[in-house]
N, C-alpha and C positions, 0 to 999 in steps of 0.2 A: 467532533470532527468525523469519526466513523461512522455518525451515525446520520450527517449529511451525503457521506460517501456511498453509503449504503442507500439512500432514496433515491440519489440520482442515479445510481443504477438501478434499480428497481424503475424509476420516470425513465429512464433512457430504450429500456427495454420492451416495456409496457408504450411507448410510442407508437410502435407500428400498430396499434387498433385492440379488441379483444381474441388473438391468436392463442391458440395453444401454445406456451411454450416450449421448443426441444428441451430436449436433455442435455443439447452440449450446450445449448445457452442457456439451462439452471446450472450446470456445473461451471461452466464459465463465472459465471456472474457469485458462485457459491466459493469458487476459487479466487477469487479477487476479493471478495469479504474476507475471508480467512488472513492474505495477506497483507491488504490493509491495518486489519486488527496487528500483524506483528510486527511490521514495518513503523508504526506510531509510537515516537518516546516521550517517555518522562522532562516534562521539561526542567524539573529541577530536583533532580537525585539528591538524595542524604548523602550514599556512596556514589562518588563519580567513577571508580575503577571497578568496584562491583556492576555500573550500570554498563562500562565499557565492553566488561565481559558479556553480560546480556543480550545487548545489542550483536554482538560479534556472535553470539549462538545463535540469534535469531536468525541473522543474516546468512549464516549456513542451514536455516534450516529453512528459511526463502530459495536457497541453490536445490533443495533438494527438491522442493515443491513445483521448481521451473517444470519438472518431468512431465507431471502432470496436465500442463496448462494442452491445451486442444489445438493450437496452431505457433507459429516459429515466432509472431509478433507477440505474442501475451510472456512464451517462453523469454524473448529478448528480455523485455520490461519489466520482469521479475529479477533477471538476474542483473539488473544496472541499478533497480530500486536494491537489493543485497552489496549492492559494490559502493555503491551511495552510503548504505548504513555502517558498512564497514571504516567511513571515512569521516562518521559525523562528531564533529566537538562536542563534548558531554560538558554543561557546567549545570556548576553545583548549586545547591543553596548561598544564596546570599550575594551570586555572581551578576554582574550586570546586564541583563539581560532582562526585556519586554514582550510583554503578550504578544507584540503582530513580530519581533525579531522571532519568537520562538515559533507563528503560524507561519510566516516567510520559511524557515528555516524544513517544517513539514513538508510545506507547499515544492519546495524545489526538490525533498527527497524522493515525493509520491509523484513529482509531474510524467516520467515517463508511464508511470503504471495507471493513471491516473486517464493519459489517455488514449491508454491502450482498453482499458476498462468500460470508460464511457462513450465511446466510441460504436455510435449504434450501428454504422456500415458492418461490422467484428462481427456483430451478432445474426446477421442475416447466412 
């Protein structure tokens, strides 16, 4: 799934023609890979309170990355994707739970970042 994530940014970007890329749209686009990758859970933990802890450090370490993002919209959608993971139900092995319940359950944690991310007007 990251690595759908990652092409469509990369085709979102590369839209506008063969431009030289800035630097704040390789860091942008550099910053949203990064978070993606930590934002993305385990859908079926060995440890569910080991994975809870996880998530909850990642999630702070999403608030800390907000700093970084280049404008107040990327900022926002970092820190609601962290407030989001903060909140997400962890089940275990052997829990009831289906491949598209568990790409559903992504799909709504990454939507705000998702289109704050691929959103080619951002990049201009």
């Amino acid at each position: 799934m990251a690595a759908a994530v990652l092409a469509a940014v990369a085709l979102t970007v590369g839209a506008g023609g063969c431009q030289d890329v800035s630097s704040k749209t390789a860091n942008r686009v550099e910053l949203c890979a990064r978070i993606v990758g930590k934002a993305l859970t385990d859908p079926f933990p060995g440890d569910v309170e080991k994975t809870k802890r996880k998530i909850r450090k990642r999630a702070d370490e999403l608030d800390s990355m907000a700093g970084q993002a280049s404008d107040e919209k990327l900022r926002t959608a970092i820190k609601e994707t962290a407030r989001k993971m903060r909140s997400v139900e962890v089940k275990g092995e052997g829990a009831s739970r289906t491949g598209i319940g568990y790409v559903s359950d992504q799909n709504a944690l990454l939507e705000d970042l998702r289109k704050t991310c691929l959103n080619r007007d951002d990049y201009k």
